[in-house]
C-alpha positions as CSV (number, residue, x, y, z in Angstrom):
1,X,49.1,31.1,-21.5
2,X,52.1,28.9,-22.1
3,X,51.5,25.4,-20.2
4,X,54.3,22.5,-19.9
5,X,54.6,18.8,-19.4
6,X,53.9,18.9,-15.9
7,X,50.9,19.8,-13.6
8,X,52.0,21.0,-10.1
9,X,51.2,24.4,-11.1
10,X,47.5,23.3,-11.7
11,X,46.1,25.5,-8.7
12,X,47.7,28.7,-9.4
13,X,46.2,28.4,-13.0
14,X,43.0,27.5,-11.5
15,X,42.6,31.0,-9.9
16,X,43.9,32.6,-13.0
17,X,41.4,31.3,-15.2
18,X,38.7,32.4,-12.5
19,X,39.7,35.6,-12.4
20,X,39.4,35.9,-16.1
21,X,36.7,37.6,-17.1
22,X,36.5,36.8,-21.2
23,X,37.1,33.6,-20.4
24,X,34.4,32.7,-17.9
25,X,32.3,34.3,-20.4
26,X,33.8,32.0,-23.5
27,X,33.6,28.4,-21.0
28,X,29.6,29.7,-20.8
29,X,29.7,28.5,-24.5
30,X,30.9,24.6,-23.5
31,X,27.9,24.7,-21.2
32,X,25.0,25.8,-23.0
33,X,26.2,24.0,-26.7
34,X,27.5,20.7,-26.5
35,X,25.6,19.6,-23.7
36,X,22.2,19.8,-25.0
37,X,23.2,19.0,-28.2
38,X,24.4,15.7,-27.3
39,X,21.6,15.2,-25.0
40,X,18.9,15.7,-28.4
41,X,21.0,13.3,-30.6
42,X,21.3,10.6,-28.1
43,X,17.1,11.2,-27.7
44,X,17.0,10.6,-31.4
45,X,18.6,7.3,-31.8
46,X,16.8,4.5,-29.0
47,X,19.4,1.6,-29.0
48,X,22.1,4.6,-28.0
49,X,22.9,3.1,-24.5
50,X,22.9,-0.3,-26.5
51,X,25.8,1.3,-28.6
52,X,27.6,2.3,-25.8
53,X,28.1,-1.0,-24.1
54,X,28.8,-2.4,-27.6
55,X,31.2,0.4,-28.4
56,X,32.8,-0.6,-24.7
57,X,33.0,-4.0,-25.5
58,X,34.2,-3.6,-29.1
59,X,37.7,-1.6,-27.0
60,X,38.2,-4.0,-24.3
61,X,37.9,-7.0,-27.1
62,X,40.6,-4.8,-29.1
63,X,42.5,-4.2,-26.1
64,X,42.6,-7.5,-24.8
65,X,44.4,-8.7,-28.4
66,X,46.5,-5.6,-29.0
67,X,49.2,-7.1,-30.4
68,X,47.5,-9.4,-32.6
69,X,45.5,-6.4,-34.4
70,X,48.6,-4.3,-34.6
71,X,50.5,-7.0,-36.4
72,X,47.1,-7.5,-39.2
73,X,47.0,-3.7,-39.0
74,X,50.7,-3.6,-40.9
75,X,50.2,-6.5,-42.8
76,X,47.6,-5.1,-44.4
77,X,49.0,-1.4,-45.0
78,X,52.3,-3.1,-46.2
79,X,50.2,-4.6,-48.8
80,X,49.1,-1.8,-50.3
81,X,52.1,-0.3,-50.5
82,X,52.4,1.7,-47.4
83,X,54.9,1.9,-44.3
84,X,54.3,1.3,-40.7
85,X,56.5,3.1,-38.4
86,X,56.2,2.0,-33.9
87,X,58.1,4.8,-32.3
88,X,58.3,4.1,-28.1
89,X,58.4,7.4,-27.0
90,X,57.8,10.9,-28.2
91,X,61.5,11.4,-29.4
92,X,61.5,8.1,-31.7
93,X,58.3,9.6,-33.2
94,X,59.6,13.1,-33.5
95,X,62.4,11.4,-36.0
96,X,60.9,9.4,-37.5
97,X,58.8,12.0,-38.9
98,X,61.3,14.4,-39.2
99,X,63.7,11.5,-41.4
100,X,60.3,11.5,-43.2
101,X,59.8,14.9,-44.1
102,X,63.7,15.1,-44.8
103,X,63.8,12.6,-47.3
104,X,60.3,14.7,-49.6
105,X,63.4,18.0,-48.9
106,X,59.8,19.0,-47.0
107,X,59.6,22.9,-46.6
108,X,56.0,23.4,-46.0
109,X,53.9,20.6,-43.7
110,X,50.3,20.9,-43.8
111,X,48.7,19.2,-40.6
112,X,45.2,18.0,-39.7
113,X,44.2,18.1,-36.1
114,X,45.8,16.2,-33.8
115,X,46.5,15.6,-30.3
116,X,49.3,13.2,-30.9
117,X,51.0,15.5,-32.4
118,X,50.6,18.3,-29.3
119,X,52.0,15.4,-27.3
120,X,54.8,14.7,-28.7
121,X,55.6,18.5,-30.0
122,X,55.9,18.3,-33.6
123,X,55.3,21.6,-34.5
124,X,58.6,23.0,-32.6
125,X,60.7,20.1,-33.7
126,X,59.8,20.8,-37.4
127,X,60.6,24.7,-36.8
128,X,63.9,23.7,-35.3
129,X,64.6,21.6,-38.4
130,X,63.8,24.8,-41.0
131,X,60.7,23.7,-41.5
132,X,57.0,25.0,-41.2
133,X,54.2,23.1,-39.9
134,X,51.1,24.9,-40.8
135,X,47.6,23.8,-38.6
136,X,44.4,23.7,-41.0
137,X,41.6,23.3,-38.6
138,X,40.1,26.2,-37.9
139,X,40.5,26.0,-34.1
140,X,44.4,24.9,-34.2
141,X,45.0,27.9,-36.8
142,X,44.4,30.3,-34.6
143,X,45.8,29.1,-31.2
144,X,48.9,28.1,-33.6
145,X,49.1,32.2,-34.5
146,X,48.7,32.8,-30.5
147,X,51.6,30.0,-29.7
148,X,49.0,28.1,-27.2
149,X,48.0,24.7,-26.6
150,X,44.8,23.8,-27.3
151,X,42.1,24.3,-24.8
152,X,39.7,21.6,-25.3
153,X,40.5,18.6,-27.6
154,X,37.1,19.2,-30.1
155,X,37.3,22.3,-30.1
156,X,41.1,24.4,-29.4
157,X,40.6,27.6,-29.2
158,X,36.9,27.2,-27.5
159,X,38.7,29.4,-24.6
160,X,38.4,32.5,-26.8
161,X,36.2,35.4,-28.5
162,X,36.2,36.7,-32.1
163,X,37.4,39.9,-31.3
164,X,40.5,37.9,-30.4
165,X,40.5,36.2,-33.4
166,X,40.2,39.2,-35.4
167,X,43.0,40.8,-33.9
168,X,45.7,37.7,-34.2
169,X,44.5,37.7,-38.1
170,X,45.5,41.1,-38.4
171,X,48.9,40.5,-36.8
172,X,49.8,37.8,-38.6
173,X,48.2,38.4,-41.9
174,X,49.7,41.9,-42.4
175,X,49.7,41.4,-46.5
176,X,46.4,41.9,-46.3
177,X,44.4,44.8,-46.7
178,X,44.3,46.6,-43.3
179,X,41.0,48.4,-44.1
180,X,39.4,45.2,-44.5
181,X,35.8,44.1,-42.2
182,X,36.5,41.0,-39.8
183,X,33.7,42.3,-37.7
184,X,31.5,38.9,-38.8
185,X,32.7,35.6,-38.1
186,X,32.0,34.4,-41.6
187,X,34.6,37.3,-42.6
188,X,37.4,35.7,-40.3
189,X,36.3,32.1,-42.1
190,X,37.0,33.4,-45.3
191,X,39.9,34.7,-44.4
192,X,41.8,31.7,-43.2
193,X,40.4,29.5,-45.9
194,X,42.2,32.2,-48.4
195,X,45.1,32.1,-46.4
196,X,45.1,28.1,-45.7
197,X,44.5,27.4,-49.4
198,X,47.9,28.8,-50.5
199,X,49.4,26.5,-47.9
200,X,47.3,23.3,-48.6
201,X,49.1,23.9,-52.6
202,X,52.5,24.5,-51.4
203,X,52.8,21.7,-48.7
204,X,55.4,18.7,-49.7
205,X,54.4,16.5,-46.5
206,X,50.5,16.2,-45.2
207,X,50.3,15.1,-41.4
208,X,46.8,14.2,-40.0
209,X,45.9,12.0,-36.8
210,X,43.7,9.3,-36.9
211,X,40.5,8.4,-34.8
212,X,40.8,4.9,-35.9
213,X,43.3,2.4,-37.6
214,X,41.0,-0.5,-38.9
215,X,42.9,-3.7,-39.0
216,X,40.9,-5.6,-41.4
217,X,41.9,-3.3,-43.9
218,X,45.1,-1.4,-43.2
219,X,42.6,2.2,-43.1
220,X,43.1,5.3,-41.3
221,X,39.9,7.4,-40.7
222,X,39.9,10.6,-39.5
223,X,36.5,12.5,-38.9
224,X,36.1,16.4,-39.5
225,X,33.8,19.1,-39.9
226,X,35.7,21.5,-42.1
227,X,37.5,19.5,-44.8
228,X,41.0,20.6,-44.3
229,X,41.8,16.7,-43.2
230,X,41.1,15.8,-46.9
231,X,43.1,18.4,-48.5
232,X,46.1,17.7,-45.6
233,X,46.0,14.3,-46.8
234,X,45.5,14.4,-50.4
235,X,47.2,17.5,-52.0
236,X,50.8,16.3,-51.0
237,X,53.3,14.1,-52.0
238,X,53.4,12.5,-48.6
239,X,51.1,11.3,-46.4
240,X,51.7,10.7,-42.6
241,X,49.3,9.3,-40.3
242,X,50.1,10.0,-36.3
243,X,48.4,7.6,-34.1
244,X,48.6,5.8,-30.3
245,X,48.5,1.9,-30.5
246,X,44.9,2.1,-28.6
247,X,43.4,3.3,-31.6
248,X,43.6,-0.3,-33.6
249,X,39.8,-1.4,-34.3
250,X,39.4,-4.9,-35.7
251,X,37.0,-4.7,-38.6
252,X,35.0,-1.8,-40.6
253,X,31.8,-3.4,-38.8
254,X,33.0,-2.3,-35.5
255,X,34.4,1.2,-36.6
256,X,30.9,1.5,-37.9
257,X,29.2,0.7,-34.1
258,X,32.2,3.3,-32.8
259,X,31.2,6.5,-35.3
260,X,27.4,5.9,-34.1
261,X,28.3,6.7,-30.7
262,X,31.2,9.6,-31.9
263,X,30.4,12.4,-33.2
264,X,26.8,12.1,-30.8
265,X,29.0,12.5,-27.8
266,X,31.2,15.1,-29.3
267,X,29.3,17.2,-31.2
268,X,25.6,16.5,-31.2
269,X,25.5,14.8,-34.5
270,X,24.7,12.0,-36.0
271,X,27.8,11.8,-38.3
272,X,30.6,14.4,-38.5
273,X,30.3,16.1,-41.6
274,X,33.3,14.6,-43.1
275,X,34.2,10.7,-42.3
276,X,37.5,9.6,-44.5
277,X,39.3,6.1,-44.9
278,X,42.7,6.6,-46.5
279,X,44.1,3.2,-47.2
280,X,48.0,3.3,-48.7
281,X,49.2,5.4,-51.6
282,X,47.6,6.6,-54.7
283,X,46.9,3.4,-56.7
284,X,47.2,3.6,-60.5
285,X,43.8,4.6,-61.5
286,X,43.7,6.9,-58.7
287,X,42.8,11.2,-59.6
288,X,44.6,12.2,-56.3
289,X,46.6,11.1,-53.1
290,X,49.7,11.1,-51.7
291,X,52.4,9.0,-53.7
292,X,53.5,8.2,-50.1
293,X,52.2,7.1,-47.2
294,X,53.5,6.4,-43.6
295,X,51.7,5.4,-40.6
296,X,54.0,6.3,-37.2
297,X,52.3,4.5,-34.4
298,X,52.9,5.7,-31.0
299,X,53.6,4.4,-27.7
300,X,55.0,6.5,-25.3
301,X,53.5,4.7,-22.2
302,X,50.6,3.3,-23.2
303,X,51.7,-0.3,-23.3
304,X,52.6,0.2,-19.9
305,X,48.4,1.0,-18.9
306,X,47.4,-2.4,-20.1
307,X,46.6,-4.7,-17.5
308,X,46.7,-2.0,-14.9
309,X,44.0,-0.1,-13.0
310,X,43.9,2.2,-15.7
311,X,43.7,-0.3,-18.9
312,X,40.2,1.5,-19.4
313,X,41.3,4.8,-19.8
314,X,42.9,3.5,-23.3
315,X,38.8,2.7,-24.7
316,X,39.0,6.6,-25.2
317,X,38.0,7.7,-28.5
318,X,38.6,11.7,-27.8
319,X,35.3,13.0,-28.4
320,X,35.5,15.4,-25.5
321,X,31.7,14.8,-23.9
322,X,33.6,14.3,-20.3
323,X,35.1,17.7,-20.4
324,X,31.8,19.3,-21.9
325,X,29.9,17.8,-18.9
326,X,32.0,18.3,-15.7
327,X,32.2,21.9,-13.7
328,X,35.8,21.8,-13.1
329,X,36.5,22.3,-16.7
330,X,33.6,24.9,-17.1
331,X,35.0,26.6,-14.4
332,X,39.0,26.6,-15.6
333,X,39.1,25.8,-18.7
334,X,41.7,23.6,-20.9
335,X,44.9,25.4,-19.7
336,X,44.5,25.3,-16.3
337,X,45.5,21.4,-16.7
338,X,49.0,22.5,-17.7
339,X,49.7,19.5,-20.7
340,X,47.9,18.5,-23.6
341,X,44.5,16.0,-22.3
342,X,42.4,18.6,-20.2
343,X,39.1,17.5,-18.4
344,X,38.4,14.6,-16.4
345,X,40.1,12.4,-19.1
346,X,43.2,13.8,-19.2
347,X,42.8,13.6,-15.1
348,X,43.3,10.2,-15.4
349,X,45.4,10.4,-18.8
350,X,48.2,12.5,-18.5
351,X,49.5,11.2,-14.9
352,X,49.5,8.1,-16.7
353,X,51.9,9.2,-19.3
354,X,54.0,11.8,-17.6
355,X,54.1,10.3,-13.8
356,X,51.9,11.0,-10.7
357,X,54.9,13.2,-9.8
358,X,54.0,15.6,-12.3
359,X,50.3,14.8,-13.3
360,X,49.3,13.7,-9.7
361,X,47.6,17.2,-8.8
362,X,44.7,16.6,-11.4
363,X,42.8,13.9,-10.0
364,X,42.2,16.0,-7.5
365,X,40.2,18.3,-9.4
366,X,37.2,16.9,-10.1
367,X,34.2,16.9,-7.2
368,X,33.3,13.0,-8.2
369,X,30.2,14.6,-9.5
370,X,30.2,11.1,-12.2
371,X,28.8,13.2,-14.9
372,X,31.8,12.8,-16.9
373,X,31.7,8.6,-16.9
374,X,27.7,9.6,-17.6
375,X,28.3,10.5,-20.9
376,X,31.2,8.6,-22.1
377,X,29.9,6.9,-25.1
378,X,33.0,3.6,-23.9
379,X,31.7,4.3,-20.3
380,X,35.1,4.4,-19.0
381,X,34.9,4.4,-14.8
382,X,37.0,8.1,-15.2
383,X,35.7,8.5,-11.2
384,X,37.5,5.5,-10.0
385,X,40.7,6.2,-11.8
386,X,40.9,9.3,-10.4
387,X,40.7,7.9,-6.8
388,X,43.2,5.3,-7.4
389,X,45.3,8.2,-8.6
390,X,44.6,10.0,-5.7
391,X,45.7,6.9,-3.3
392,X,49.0,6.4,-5.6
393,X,49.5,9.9,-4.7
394,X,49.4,10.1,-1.2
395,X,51.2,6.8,-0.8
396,X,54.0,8.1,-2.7
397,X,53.6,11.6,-0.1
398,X,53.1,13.6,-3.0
399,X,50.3,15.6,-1.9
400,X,50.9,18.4,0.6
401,X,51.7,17.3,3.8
402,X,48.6,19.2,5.3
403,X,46.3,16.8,3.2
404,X,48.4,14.0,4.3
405,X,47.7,14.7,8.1
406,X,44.1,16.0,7.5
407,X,43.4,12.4,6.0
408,X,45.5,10.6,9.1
409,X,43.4,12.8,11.4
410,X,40.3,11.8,9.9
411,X,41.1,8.0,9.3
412,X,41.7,7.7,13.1
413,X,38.0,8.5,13.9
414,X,37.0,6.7,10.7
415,X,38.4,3.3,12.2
416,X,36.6,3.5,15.1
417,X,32.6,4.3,14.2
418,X,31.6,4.6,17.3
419,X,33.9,7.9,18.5
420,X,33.3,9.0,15.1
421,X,29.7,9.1,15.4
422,X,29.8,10.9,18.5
423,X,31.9,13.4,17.4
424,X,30.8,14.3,14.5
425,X,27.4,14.5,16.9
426,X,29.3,16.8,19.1
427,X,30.5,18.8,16.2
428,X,27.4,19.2,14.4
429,X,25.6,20.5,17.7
430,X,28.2,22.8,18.4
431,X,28.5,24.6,14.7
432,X,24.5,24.5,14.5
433,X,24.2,26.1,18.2
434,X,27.6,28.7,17.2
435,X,25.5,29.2,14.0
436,X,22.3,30.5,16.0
437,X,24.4,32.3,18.4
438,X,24.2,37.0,18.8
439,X,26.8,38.1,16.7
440,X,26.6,35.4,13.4
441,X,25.1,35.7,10.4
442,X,21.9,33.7,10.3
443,X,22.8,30.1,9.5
444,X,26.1,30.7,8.3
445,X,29.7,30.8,9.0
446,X,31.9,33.5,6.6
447,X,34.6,32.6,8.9
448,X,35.3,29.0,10.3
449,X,38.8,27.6,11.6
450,X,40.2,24.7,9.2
451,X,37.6,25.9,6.8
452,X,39.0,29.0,5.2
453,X,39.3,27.6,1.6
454,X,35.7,27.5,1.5
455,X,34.9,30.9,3.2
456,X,37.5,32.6,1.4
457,X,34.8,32.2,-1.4
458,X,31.0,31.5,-0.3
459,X,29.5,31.6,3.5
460,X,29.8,27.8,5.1
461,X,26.1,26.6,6.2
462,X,25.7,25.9,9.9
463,X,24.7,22.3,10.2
464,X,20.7,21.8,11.0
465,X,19.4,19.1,12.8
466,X,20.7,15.4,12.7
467,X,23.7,14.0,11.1
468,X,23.6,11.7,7.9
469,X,24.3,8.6,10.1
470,X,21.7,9.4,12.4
471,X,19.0,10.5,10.2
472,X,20.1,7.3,7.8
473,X,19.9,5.3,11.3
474,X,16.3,6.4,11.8
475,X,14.7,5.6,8.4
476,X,16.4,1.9,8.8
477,X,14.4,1.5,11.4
478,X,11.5,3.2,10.4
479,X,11.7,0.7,7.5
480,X,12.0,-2.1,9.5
481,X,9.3,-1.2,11.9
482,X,6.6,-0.7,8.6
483,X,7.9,-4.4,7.0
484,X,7.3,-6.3,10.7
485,X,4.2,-4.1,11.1
């Protein structure tokens, strides 16, 4: 599936991805891994909802003196002899990598994962330029062979099954022997390490991400499971780091607070199995690293967050727990969100960055469960951004003009509680009397006026006995009546 910078299309890939078999099957995976495995390593550590609120307040602090921290940030890599590159936008960042990469006569570029670089479409603007950008995780490997985006931002190509993997190896990797066994998933991890090794050796320019820029020390530290960060970093000439501004942490002492909470919400560890600082060029006594080293710090309309209603969306420290927890996602996928941030993050995320024009549809698909705000080890409110998305939305008369009057319709009893009481009274007597009635399926409506999105899919209930307000009503009361008694 191809996806774009833009998300109106979001419902129609919603029922694609439902009606996809293998891939109901592979989002069955999301629920039944990360989910408990996060749930056992926050058991294991007691002061873990302590770390949260420290890990919030550590963001906000950093947030709150942005500018100061990015300015000690490139003091300090200056120092030891690196460059620190602000791009605004996705195009300043594009070439300034590209002048980069240009200036090493780059022909190979070896990449560690990272969703700064899906956002601002390295890969393509490389290729145009003659060059090729080669993904070393694992995950970004393979959706890189398929020409996808990733699905899930731990885990790309979570959306898919080995047999899929095996056939995209023997596609692409057609020197190989074509008797050879890929039935085993250790086979296909041998393979690409054989394959990625040759790459890791030839690359002139190394490009990683970054989950945090510590400005105490002018370090970039990125946090893996299979290694290939290292060698993307260290094996070539060049080193560029690709990071957001909101990724600035003060001191080593607070990064330290931020990994504890990490890889426990990602991935169910305790610590990720690798955790690297790189800070500045090989030095002198130095056995490896990159003679270069470049940090491009991106923008591209995050500045433009702070001080807003969705300031706390920029605490994020990707480790994916929202998306693992909420049913949309387990029900649609990464793709379905059409850009790069899927889940209940990228909700809130991506309208921020691209417009409500485009991004406005995906604040709409969550059910406000609050799982996802649950879990997030920065307990960022993701619920309440996506309702002020939602109002930004329909004040702008963005969303379909059959919402627009639905919500007018409804406001106008809403306004006045008293006829809204009473018909929603009326209503519910009438559907539970209907639902009773000769003819209908006990208890149940598979057919209802204004209703059909829902019985398109699943019987509607008939309503049985009192309404919320009147049954809430009651137990007031009741309440009162036992405190006088």
């Amino acid at each position: 599936m191809s996806v774009h910078p833009t998300s109106p299309q979001f419902k129609a890939n919603a029922g694609h991805a439902l009606a996809d078999a293998q891939l109901q099957r592979a989002m069955g995976n999301v629920k039944k891994g990360f989910i408990e495995k996060r749930r056992a390593a926050a058991d294991r550590l007691p002061e873990f909802e302590a770390m949260r609120d420290s890990a919030r307040d550590i963001k906000d602090h950093t947030l709150a003196h942005l500018d100061l921290y990015l300015e000690r940030y490139e003091e300090k890599v200056t120092q030891v002899g690196g460059h620190v590159h602000y791009a605004r936008d996705a195009a300043e960042a594009r070439q300034i990598i590209l002048d980069i990469c240009k200036a090493q006569d780059a022909k190979t570029v070896t990449k560690g994962k990272s969703m700064i670089s899906e956002e601002i479409g390295i890969n393509a603007y490389l290729e145009a330029a003659g060059m090729q950008p080669v993904e070393t995780d694992l995950g970004e490997y393979i959706i890189q062979l398929r020409n996808e985006m990733p699905s899930h931002i731990i885990a790309p190509a979570v959306h898919l099954n080995a047999s899929q993997v095996e056939s995209d190896f023997r596609r692409v990797h057609k020197h190989l022997d074509k008797e050879r066994d890929l039935s085993q998933p250790v086979q296909l991890l041998t393979e690409a390490r054989a394959v990625l090794r040759e790459r890791f050796l030839a690359a002139d320019v190394g490009i990683t991400g970054a989950n945090f820029l510590v400005a105490e020390t002018g370090s970039s530290i990125i946090v893996t499971n299979e290694g290939n960060g290292d060698l993307t970093q260290t094996l070539p000439r060049t080193h560029i780091v690709l990071a957001s501004i909101e990724k600035i942490i003060p001191t080593l002492d607070d990064v330290a607070q931020l990994l504890r909470v990490l890889a426990r919400s990602a991935t169910g560890q305790d610590l990720s199995v690798y955790t690297t600082f790189s800070t500045g060029p090989r030095r002198s006594g130095d056995v490896d690293g990159p003679e270069n080293y470049h940090v491009v710090i991106l923008d591209n309309g995050r500045s433009s967050m702070l001080g807003t209603s969705f300031e706390e969306m920029l605490r994020c420290i990707r480790c994916g727990a929202c998306m693992n927890h909420c049913p949309v996602y387990h029900a649609v996928g990464g793709h379905a969100y059409g850009w790069v941030y899927p889940g209940p993050m990228g909700a809130v995320l991506t309208p921020s960055l691209i417009g409500v024009d485009k991004g406005g549809h995906l604040p709409n698909a969550s059910t406000f469960c609050g799982r996802c705000e649950s879990v997030c080890p920065v307990r960022i409110p993701l619920p309440k951004m996506m309702r002020h998305w939602r109002e930004r939305e329909f004040e702008r008369h963005l969303s379909p003009a059959t919402v627009r009057a639905g919500l007018s319709f409804w406001g106008y009893f809403a306004k006045r509680p008293r006829l809204y009481r009473f018909t929603t009274r009326l209503a519910m007597g009438t559907l539970g009397w209907l639902g009773r009635i000769k003819g209908q399926r006990k208890g149940r409506f598979s057919r209802l006026p204004l209703a059909g999105g829902w019985t398109q899919y699943r019987d509607f209930p008939a309503p049985q006995g009192a309404t919320f307000q009147e049954r809430w009503r009651r137990e007031q009361d009741a309440g009162k009546r036992k405190e006088a008694a």
